[in-house]
N, C-alpha and C positions, 0 to 999 in steps of 0.2 A: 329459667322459669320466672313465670313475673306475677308476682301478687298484688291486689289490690283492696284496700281496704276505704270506703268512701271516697274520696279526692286524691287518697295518696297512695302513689303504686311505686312498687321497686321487687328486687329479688327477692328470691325463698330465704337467701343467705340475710339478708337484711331483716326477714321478719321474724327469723327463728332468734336474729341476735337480741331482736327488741325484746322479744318472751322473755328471755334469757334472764336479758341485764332489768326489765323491768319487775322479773318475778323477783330476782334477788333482792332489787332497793325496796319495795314494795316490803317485803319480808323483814328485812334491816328495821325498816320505818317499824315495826311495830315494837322495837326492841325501847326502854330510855336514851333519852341522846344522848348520855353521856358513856352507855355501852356500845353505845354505834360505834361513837369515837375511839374506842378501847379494840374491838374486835375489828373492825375495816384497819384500822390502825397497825394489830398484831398480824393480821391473813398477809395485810399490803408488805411489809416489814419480811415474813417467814417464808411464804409463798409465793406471791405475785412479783414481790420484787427479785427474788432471785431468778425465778423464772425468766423475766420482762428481761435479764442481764441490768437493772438498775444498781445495783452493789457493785459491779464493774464496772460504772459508769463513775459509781462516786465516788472509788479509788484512784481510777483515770486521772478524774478530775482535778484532786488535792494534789496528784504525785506532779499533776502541772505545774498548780500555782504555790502547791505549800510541802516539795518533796522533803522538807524535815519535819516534816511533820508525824508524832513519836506514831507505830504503828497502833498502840494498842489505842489510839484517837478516831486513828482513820478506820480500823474495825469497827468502834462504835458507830462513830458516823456512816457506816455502810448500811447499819442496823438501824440506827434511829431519824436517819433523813426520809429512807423508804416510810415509816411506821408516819411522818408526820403530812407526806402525800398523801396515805391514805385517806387522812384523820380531814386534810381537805377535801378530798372527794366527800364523804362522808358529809362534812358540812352546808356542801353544797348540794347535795341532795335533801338533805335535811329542807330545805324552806325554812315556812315559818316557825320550824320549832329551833330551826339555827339563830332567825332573826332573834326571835324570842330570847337566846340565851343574849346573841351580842353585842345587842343596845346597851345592855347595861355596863360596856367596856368602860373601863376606867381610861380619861383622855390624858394624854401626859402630850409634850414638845409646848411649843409656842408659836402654831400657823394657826390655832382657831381663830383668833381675831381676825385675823385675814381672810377668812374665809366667809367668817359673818361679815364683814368690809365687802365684801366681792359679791354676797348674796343684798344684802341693803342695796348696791350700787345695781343688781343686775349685771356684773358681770360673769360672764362663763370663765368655769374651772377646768382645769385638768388635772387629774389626779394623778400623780406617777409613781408606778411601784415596782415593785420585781414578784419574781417569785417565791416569794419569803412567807414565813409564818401564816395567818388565815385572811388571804389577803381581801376576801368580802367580808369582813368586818367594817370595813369603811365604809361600805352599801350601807348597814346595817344599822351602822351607829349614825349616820349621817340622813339618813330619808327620817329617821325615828324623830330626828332635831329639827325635823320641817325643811331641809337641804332637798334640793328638786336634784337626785340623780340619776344618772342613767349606767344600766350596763349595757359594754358593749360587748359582742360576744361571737364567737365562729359558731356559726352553724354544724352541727355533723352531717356527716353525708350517710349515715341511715337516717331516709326519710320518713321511716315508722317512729323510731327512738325520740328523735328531733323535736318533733310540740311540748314530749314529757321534757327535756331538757329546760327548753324555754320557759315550760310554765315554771319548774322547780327555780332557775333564776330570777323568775319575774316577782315571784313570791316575796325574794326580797326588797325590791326596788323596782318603779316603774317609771320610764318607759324601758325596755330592752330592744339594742339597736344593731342589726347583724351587723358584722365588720365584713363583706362580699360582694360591694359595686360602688359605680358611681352615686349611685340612687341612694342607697345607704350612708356614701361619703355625708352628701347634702343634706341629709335627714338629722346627719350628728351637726354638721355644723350649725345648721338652723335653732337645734336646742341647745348648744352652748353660746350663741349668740344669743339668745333670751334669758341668758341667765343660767343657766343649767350648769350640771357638773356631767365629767365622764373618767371611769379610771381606764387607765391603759398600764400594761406591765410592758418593759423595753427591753429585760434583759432576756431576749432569743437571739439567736444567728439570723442577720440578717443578710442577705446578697448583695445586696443595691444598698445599702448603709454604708457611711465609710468607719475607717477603723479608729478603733477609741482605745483607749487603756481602760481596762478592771481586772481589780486586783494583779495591777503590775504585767500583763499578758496586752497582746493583740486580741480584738474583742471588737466584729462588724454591729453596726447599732444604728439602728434607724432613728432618723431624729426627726420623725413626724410629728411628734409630739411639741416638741420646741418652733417645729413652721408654725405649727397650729397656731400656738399661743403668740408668735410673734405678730402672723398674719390678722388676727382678728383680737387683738390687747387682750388675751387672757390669763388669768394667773395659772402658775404652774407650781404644783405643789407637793410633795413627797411627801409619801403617808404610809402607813405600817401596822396592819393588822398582826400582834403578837397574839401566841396561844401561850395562857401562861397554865396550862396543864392540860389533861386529856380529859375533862370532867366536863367543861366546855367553857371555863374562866380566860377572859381576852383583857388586851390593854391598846390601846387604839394611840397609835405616836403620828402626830401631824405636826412637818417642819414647816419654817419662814419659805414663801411661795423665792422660787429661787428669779434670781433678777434676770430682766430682760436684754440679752448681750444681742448674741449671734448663737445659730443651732447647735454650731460644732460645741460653744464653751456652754451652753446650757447641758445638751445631752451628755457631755462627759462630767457635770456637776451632778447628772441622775445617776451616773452609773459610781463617782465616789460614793452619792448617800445612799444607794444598793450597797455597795461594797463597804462602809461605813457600820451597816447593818449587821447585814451578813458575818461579820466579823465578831459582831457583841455578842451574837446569839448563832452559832456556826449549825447548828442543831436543825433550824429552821428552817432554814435556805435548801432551795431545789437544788441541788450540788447531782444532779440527774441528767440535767441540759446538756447539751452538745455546744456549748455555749463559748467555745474557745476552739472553733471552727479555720479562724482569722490566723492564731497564733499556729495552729498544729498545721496549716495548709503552706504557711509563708515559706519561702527559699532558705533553705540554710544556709 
């Protein structure tokens, strides 16, 4: 059965989910943001993630890359990697009351300069990140500093949910650029060619990427990111929205833009300073991924 609401029509299933999920965030939103972060946090953590098989996921994961690792670690981290997915969600829906909290991140590394260097100059950024800590902090704290960025971002395929999506990203940065054709491809290049930034996070399974080391494992990684920057002289720069607690307190870490080689030695220098990360703060990191796709599939 097909509904339609204005311009945009899809299934009954789609529009029941949109009520669903919109009546929930909507509800959340009325709560302080610093309880959103606490309850999305504990549900995601208790319920959603045992459900979802996520704690199986991040047991999996460790017994790959870290199987001495003492049990009673890897139980917590079952507990508290879910709790800090949530707290992302959570933020991200948040908007401006997200921005609001994490402009005020405290900056720590030593890639600002380079980045002021690359905006004085007009040239386009790429931001490179992973799945770690709140990673639109770097929107947040960056458009606040007069940095022209863009997100980019997958579309969902509920086309009622979809606009709300959009808007709650656009809230913190503008312009927002689907990652879903060629048309889209040219749209992003165009605006980091004028100076623009965009972040991109690398660490998913990718098919068509060749295989790289993280954390010691097989690990397929697209190195679109390093063409980009190679192809059109941009800086490439690794950056790190940390949560330094559930209250909504951030610290914002931007390294030296990594040097311009070839794809393969850039892309495995993102996936050390991911795993470089990840490692300081184990807590953070989406340890959820299927992210060691390369290693578990290879021939024994």
């Amino acid at each position: 059965m097909k509904i339609k609401r204005g311009e945009i029509e899809g299934s009954l299933a789609d529009f029941v989910q949109n009520i669903a999920l919109r009546g929930l965030l909507d509800t959340v939103a009325l709560l302080p943001f610093s309880w959103r972060l606490k309850i999305i946090g504990f549900a995601t953590s208790r319920v959603i993630g045992p459900l979802a098989g996520y704690n199986t996921r991040v047991r999996d994961n460790l017994a790959l890359i870290m199987p001495d690792l003492p049990e009673t670690e890897v139980k917590r981290l079952m507990r508290v990697v879910p709790a800090n997915a949530g707290r992302t969600m959570a933020e991200l829906y948040s908007g401006v009351d997200f921005k609001r909290r994490a402009q005020n991140a405290e900056i720590v590394g030593d890639g600002m300069p380079a980045l002021e260097a690359a905006m004085d100059n007009k040239q386009g950024v790429i931001l490179v990140s992973g799945h770690f800590g709140s990673y639109e902090v770097a929107r947040a704290v960056l458009s606040n500093r007069g940095f022209n960025v863009a997100a980019l971002f997958k579309p969902f395929t509920n086309p009622f949910f979809d606009p709300y999506y959009q808007r709650k990203i656009g809230e913190i940065s503008q312009p927002i650029i689907a990652s879903k054709n060629r048309k889209s491809l040219i749209k992003m290049v165009r605006f980091l060619k004028s100076g623009g930034m965009v972040g991109m996070l690398i660490d998913v399974h990718t098919h068509e990427g060749p295989v790289l080391k993280f954390f010691g494992k097989r690990a397929s990684t697209a190195t679109s990111a390093a063409d980009l920057a190679l192809k059109h002289n941009l800086a490439l720069v690794p950056i790190y929205g940390i949560r330094l607690d559930d209250n909504g307190n951030y610290k914002l870490k931007i390294e030296q833009p990594i040097p311009h080689t070839d794809a393969i030695e850039m892309t495995q220098a993102i996936n050390d300073s991911i795993e470089r990360q990840a490692r300081e703060i184990m807590d953070q990191y989406f340890w959820i991924h299927r992210r060691w796709k390369a290693e578990t599939r290879a021939p024994k």
